[in-house]
C-alpha positions as CSV (number, residue, x, y, z in Angstrom):
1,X,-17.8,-31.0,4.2
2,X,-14.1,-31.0,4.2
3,X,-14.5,-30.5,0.6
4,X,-16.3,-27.5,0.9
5,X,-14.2,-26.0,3.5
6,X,-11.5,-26.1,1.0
7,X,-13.0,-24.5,-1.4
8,X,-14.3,-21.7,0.5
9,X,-10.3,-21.6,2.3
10,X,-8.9,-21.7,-2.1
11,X,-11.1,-19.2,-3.2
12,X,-10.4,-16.0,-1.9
13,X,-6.9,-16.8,-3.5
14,X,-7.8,-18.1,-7.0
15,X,-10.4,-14.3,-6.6
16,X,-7.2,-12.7,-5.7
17,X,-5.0,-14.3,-8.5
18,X,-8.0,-13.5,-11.1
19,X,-7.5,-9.5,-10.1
20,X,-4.0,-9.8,-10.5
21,X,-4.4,-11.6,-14.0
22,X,-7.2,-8.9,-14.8
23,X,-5.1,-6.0,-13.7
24,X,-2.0,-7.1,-15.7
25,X,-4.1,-7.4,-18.5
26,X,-5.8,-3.9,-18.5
27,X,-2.1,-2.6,-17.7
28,X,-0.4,-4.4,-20.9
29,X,-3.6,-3.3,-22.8
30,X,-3.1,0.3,-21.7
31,X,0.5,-0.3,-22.4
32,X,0.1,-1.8,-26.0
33,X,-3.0,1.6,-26.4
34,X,-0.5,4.0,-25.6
35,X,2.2,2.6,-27.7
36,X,-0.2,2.5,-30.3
37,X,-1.5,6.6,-29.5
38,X,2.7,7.6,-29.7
39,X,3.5,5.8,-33.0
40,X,0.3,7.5,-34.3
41,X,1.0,10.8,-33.4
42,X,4.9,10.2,-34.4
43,X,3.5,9.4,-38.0
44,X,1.2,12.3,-38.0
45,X,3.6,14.2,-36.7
46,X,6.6,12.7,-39.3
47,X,3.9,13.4,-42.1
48,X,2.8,17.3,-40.9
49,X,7.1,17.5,-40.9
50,X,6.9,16.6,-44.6
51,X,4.8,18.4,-46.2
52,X,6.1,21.4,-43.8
53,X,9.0,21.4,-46.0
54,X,7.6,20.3,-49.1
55,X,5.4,23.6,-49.1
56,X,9.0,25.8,-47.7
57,X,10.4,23.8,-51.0
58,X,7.7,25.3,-53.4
């Protein structure tokens, strides 16, 4: 019984510490995703730049 009544008293914490975990997670995975999206688009962009002036150099 006493058992039980620590469980039930632990668990809205551990539920609490598991959204935090989850949240942090979905934040570092948008973070890494949108790190990702700018390097991308900084290549694409570095690459439209060069063959922007290859084609001004022919």
């Amino acid at each position: 019984m006493i058992f039980l009544f620590c469980v039930l008293e632990f668990l809205p914490l551990t539920l609490l510490n598991i959204k935090k975990i989850l949240i942090q997670l979905y934040m570092s995975f948008i973070g890494i995703y949108s790190i990702r999206n700018t390097v991308y688009e900084y290549t694409v962009y570095e690459h439209q730049e060069c063959h922007g002036i290859q084609k001004i150099k022919n």
